[in-house]
Biopython code that builds the backbone (N, CA, C, O; Angstrom):
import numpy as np
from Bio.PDB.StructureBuilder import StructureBuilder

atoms = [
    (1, "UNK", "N", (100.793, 118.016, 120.265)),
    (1, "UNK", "CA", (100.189, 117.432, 119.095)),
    (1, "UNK", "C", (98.674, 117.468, 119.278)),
    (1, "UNK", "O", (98.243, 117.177, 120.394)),
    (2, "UNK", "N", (97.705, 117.834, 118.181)),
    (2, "UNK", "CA", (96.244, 117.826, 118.188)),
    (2, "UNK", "C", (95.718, 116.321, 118.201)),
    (2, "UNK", "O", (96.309, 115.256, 118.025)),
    (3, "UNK", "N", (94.624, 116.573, 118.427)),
    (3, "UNK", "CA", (93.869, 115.587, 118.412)),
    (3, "UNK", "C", (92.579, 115.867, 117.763)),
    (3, "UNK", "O", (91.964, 116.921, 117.923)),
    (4, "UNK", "N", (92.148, 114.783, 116.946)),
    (4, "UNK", "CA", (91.202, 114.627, 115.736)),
    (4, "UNK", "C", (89.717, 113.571, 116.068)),
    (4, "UNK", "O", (90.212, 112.444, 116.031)),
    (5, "UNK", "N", (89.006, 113.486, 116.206)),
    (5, "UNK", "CA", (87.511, 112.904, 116.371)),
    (5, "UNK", "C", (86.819, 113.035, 115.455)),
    (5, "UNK", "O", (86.202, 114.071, 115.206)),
    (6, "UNK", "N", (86.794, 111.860, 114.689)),
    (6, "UNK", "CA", (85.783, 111.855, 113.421)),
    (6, "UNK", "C", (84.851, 111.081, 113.787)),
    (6, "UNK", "O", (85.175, 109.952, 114.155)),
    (7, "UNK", "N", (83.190, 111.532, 113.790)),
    (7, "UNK", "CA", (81.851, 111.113, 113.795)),
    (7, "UNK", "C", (81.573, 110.411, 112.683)),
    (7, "UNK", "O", (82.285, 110.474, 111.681)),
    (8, "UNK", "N", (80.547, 109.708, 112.766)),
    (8, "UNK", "CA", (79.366, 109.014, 111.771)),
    (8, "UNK", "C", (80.286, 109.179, 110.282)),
    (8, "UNK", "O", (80.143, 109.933, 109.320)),
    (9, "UNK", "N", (81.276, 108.105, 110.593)),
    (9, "UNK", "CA", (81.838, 107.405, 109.146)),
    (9, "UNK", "C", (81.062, 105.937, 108.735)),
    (9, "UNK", "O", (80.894, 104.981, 109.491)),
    (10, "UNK", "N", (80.737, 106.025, 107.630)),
    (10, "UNK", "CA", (79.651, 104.340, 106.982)),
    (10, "UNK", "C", (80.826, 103.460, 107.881)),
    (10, "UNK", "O", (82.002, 103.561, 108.231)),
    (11, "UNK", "N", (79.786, 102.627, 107.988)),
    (11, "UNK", "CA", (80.531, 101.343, 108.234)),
    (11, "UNK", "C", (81.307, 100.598, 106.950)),
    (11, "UNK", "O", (82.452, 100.237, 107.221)),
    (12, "UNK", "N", (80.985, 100.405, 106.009)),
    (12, "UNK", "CA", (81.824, 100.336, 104.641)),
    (12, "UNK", "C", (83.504, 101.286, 104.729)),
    (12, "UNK", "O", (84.433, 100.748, 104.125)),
    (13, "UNK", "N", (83.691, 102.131, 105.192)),
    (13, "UNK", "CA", (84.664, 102.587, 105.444)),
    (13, "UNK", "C", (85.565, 102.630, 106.414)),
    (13, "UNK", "O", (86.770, 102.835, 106.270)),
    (14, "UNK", "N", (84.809, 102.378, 107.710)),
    (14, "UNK", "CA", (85.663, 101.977, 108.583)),
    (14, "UNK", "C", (86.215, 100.152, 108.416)),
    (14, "UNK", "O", (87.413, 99.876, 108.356)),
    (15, "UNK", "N", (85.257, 99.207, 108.367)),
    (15, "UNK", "CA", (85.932, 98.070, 107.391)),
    (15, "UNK", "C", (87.008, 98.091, 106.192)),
    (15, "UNK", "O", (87.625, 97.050, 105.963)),
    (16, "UNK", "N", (87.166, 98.832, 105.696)),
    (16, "UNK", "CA", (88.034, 99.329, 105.030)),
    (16, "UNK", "C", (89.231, 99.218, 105.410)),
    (16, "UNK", "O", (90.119, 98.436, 105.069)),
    (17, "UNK", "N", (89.185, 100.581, 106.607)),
    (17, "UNK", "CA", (90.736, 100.601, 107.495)),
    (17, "UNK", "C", (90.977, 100.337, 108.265)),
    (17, "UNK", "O", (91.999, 100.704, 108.846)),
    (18, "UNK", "N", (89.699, 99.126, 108.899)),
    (18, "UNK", "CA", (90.388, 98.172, 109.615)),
    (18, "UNK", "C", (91.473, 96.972, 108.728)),
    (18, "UNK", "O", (92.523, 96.535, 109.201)),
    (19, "UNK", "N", (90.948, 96.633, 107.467)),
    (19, "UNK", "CA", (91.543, 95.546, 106.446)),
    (19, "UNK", "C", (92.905, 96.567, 105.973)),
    (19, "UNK", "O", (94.015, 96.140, 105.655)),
    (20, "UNK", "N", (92.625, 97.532, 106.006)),
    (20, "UNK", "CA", (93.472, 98.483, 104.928)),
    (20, "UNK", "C", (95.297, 98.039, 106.611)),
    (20, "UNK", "O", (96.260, 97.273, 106.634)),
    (21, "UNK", "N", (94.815, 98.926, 107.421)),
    (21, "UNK", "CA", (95.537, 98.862, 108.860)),
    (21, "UNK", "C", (95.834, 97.521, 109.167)),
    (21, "UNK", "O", (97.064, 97.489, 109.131)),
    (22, "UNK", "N", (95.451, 96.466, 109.431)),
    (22, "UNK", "CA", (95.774, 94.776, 109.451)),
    (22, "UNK", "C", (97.254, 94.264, 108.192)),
    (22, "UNK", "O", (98.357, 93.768, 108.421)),
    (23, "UNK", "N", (96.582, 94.678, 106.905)),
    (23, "UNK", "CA", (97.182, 94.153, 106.046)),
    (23, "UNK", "C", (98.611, 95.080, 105.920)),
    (23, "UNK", "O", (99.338, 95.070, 104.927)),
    (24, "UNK", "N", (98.851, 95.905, 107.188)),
    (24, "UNK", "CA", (100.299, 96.704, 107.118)),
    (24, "UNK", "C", (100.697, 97.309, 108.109)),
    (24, "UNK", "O", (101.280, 98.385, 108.248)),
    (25, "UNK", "N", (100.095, 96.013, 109.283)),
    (25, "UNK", "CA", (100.543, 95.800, 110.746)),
    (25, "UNK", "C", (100.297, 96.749, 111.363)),
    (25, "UNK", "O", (100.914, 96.853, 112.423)),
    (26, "UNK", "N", (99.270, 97.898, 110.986)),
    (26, "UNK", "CA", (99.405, 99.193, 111.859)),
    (26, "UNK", "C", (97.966, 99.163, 112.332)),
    (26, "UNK", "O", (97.077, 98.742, 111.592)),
    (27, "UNK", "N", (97.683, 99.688, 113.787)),
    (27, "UNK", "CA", (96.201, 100.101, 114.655)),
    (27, "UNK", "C", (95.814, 100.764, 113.212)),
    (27, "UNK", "O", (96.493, 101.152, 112.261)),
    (28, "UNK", "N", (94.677, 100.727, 113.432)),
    (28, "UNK", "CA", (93.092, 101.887, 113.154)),
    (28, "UNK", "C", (93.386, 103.211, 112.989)),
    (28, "UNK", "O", (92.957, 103.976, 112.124)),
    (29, "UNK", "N", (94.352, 103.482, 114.118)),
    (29, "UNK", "CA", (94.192, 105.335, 114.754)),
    (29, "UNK", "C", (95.758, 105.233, 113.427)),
    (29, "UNK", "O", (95.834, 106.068, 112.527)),
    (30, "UNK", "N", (96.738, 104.188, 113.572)),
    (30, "UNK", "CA", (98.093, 104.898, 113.174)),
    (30, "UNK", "C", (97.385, 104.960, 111.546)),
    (30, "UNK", "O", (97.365, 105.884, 110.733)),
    (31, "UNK", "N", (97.011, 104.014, 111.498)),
    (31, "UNK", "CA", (96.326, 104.066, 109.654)),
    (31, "UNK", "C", (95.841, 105.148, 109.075)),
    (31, "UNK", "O", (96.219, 105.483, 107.953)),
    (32, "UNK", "N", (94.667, 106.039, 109.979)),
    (32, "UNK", "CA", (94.708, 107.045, 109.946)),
    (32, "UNK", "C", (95.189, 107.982, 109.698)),
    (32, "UNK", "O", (94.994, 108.710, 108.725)),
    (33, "UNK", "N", (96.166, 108.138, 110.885)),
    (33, "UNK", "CA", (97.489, 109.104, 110.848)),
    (33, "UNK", "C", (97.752, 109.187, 109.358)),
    (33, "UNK", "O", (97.483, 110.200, 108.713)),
    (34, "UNK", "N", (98.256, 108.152, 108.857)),
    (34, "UNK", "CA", (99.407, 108.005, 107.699)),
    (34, "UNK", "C", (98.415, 108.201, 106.491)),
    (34, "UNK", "O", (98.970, 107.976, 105.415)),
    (35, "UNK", "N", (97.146, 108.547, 106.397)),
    (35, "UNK", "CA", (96.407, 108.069, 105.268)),
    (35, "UNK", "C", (96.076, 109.984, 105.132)),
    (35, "UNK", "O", (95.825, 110.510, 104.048)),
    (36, "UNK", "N", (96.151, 110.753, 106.435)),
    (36, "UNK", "CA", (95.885, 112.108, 106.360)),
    (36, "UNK", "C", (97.093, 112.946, 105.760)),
    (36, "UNK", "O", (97.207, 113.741, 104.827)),
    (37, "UNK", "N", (98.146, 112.281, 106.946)),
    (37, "UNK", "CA", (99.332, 112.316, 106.531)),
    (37, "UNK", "C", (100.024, 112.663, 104.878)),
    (37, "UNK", "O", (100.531, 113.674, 104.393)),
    (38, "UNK", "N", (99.730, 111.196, 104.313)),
    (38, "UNK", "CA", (99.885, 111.275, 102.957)),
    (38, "UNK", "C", (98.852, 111.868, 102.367)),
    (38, "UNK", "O", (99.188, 111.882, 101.183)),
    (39, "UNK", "N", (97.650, 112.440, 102.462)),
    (39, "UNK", "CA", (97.053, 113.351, 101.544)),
    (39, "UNK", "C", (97.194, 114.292, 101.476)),
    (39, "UNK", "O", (96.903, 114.957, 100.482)),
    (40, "UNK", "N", (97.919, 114.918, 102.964)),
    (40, "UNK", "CA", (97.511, 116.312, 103.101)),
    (40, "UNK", "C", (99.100, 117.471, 103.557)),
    (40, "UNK", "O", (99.024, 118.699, 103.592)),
    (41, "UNK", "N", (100.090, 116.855, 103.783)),
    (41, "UNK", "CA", (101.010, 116.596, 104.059)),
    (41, "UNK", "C", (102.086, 116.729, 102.903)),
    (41, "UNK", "O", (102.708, 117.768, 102.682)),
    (42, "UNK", "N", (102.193, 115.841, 102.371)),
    (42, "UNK", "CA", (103.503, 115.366, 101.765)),
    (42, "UNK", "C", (103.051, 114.620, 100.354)),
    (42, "UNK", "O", (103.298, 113.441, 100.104)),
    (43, "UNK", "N", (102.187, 115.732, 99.290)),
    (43, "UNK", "CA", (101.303, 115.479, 98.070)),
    (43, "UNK", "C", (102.256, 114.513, 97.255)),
    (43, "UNK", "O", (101.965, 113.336, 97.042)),
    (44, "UNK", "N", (103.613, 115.217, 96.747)),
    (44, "UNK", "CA", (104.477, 114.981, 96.091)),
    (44, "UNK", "C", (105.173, 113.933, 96.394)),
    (44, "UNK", "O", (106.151, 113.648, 95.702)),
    (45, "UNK", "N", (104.685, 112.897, 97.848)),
    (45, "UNK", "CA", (106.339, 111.900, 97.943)),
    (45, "UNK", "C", (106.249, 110.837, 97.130)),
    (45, "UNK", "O", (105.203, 110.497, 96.576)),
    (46, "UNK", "N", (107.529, 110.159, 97.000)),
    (46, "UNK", "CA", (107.454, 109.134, 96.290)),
    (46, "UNK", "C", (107.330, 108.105, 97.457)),
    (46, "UNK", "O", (107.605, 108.110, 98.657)),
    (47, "UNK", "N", (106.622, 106.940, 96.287)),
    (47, "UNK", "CA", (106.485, 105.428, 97.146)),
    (47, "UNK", "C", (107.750, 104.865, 97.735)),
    (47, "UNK", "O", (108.808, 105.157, 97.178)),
    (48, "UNK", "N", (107.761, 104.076, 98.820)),
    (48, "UNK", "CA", (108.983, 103.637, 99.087)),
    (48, "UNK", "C", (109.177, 102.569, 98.187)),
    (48, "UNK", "O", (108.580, 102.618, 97.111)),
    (49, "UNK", "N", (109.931, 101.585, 98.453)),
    (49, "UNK", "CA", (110.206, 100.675, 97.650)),
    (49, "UNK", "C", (109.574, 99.664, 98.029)),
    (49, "UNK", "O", (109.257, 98.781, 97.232)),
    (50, "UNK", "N", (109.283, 99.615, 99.297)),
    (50, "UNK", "CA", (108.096, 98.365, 100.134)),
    (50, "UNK", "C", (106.884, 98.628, 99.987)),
    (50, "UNK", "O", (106.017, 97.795, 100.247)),
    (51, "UNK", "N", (106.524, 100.259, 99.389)),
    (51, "UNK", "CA", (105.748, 100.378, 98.966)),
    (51, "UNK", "C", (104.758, 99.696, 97.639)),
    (51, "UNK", "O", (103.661, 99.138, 97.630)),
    (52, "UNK", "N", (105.867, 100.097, 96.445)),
    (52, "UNK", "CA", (106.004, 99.762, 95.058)),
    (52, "UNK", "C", (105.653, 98.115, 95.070)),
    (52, "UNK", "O", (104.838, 97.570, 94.326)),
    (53, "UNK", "N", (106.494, 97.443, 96.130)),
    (53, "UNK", "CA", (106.005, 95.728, 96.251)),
    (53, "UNK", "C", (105.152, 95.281, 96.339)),
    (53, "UNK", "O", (104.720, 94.298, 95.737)),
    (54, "UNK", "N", (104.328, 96.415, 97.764)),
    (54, "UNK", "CA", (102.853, 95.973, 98.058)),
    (54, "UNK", "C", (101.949, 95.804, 97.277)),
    (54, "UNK", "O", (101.047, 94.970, 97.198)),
    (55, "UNK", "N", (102.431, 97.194, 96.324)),
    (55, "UNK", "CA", (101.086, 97.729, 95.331)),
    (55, "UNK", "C", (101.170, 96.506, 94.061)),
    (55, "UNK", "O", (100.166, 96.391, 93.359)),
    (56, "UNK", "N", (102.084, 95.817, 93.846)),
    (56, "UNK", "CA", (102.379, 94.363, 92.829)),
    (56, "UNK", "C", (101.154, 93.784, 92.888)),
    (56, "UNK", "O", (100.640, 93.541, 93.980)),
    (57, "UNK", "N", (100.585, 93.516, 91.803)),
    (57, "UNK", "CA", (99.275, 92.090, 91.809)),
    (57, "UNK", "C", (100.236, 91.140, 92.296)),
    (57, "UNK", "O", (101.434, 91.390, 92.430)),
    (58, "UNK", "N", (99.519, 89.722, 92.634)),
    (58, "UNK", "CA", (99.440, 88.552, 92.645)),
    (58, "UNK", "C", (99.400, 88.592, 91.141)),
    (58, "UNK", "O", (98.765, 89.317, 90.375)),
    (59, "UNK", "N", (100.505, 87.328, 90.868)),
    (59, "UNK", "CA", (100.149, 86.438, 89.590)),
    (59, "UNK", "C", (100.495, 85.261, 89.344)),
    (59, "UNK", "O", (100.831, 84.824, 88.243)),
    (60, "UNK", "N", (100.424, 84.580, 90.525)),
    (60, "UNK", "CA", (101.114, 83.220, 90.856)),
    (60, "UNK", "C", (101.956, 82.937, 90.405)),
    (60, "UNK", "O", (102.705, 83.914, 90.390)),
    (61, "UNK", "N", (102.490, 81.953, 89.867)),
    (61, "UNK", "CA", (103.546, 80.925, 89.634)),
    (61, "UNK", "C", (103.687, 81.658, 88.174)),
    (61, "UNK", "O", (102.728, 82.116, 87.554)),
    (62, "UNK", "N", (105.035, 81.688, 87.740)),
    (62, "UNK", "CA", (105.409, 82.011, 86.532)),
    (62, "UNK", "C", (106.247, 81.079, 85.917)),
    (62, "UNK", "O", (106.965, 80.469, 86.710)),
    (63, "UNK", "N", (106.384, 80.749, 84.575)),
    (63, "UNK", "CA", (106.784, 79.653, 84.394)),
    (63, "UNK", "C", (107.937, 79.890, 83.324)),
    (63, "UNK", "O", (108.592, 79.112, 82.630)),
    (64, "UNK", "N", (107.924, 81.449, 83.484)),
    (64, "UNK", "CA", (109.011, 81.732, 82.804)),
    (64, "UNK", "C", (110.599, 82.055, 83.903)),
    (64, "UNK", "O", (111.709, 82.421, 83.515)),
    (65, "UNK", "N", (110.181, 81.781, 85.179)),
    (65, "UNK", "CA", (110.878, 81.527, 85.971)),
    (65, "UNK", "C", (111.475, 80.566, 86.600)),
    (65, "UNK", "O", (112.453, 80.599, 87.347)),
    (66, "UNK", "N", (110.539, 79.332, 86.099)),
    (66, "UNK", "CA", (110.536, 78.316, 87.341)),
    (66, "UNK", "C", (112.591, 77.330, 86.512)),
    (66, "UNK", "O", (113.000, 77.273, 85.352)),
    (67, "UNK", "N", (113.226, 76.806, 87.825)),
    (67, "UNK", "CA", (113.703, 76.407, 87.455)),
    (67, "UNK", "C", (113.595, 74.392, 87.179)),
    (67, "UNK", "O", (113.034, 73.548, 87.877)),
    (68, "UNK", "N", (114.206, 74.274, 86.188)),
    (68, "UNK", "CA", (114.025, 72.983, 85.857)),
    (68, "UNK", "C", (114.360, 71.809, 86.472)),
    (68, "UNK", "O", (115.588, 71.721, 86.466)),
    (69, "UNK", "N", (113.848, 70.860, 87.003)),
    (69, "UNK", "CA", (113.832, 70.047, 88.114)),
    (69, "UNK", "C", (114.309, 68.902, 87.179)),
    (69, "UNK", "O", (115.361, 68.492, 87.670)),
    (70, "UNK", "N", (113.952, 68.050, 85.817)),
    (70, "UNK", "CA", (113.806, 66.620, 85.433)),
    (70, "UNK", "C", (115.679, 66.786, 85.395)),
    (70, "UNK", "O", (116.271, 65.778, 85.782)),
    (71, "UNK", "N", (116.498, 67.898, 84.987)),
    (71, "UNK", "CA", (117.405, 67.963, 84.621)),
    (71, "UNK", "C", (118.266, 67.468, 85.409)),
    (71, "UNK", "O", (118.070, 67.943, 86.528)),
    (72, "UNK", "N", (119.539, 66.409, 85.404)),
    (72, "UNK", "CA", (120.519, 65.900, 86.118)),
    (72, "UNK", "C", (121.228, 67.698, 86.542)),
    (72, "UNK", "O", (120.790, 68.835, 86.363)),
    (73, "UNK", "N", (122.186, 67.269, 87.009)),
    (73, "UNK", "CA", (123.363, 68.923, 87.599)),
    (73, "UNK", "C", (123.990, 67.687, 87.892)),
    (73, "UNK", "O", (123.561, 66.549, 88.081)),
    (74, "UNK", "N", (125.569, 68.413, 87.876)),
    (74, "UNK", "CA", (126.928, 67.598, 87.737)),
    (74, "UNK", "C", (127.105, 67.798, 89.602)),
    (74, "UNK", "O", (126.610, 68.595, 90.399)),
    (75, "UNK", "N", (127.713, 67.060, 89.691)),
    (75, "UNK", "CA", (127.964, 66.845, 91.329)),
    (75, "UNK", "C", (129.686, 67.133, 91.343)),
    (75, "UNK", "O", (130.342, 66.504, 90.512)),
    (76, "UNK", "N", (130.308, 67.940, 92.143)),
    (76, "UNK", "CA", (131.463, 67.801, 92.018)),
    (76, "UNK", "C", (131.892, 67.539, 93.345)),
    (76, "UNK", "O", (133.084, 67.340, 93.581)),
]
sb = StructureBuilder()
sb.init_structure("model")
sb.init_model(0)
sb.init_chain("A")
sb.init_seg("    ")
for serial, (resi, resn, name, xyz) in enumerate(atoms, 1):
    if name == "N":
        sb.init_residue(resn, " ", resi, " ")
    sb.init_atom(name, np.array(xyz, "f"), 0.0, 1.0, " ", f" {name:<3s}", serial, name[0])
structure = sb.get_structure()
């Protein structure tokens, strides 16, 4: 397997994939890997499905979900 040495990247970018690598448990170097990987590699794949989750906004609390608490429930 090769090996790759990239020089004088901004610091704006390496912050990046350090946050980018943290927020999906993987080193610096594997983040890398997977970020060349998927560009250069494998144009066409689809997202996984843990993928598709990640990429979800935040939208807190929904209230078209929440279930109703004041309500008695029958005890049997």
């Amino acid at each position: 397997m090769g090996q790759l040495i990239v020089r004088n990247i901004e610091d704006e970018v390496v912050r990046a994939l350090k946050v980018r690598a943290a927020e999906r448990g993987r080193s610096m170097e594997a983040e890398h890997r997977e970020i060349l990987r998927d560009s250069l590699v494998a144009p066409g794949r689809e997202p996984s499905f843990r993928e598709h989750l990640l990429s979800m906004p935040d939208v807190g609390e929904a209230d078209d979900f929440a279930v109703p608490r004041h309500l008695p429930r029958d005890v049997a």
